[in-house]
N, C-alpha and C positions, 0 to 999 in steps of 0.2 A: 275370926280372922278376917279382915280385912280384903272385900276383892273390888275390883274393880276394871270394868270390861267395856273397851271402846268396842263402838262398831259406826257405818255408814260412811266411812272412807270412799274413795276411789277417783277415777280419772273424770277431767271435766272440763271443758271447754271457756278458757277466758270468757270472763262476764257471768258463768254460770254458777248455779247453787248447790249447796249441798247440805244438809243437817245431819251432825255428829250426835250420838250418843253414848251415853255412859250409866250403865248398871251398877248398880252399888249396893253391895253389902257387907254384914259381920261388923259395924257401928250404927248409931243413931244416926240415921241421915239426916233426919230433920232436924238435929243440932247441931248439922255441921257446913261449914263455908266447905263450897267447891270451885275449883281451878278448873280452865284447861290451860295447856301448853303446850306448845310445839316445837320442833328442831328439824331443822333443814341442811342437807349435806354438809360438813365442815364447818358448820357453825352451833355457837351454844344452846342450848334448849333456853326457851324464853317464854314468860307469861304472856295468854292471849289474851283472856278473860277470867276474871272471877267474881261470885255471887253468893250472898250471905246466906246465913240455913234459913232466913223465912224465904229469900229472895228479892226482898226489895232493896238491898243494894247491890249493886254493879259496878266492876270495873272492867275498862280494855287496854288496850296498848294501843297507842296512839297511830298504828300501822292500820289496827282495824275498826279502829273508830266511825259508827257509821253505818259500816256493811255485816259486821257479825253482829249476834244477841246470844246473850246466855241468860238459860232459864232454867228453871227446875220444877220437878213433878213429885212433891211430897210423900206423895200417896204410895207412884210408883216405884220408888226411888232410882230417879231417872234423874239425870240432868243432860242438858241439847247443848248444841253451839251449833245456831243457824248461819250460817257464810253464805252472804250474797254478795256478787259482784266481784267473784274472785277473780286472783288476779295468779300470774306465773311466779310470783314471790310469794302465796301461801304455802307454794310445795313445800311438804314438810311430813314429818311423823307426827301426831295429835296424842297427846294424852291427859287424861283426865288426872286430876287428885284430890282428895279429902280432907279436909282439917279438921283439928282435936278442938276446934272450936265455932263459934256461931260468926266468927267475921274473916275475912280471906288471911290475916296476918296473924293468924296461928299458925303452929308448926302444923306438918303433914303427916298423916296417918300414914305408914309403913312405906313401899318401896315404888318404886315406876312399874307400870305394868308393861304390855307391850304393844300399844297403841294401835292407830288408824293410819295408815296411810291416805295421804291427801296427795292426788297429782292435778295442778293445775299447767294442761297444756292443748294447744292446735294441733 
């Protein structure tokens, strides 16, 4: 079965950092493309970043271009999204997903889990 568990959410001061994680298990990590994504009050859940199963490729949304990195830990099956330079339009819920395959534009392993909350505020 398929799990997948955000953590290091929380509250943070415009301009400040944060690094999100995601535990992964019950498929081969290392063959599979990882996402995150996020959703913010009244609006649609949207891709943030995604990164291939070896991880040498990357993509962002144009929103965060820049200031996030997404990376993955093979070993551990871990995957990060380092957010620096947040802004009060990251606020949002954070969640990760898995792909049935080695590049982001495969379809996604099982369901949303229940994410990280990110508050970007003064």
């Amino acid at each position: 079965q398929v799990q997948l568990v955000e953590s290091g959410g929380g509250l943070v001061q415009p301009g400040g950092t944060l690094r999100l994680s995601c535990a992964a298990s019950g498929f081969k990590f290392s063959a599979s493309a990882m996402s995150w994504y996020r959703q913010a009050p009244g609006k649609e859940r949207e891709l943030v970043a995604a990164v291939s199963a070896a991880g040498g490729n990357t993509n962002y949304a144009d929103s965060v271009k820049g200031r996030f990195t997404i990376y993955r830990d093979n070993v551990k099956n871990l995957v990060y999204l380092q957010m620096n330079s947040l802004k009060p339009e990251d606020t949002a819920v954070y969640f990760c997903r898995a792909h049935t395959g080695t590049y982001y534009e495969a379809p996604f392993y099982g369901s949303w889990g229940q994410g990280t909350q990110v508050t970007v505020s003064s």
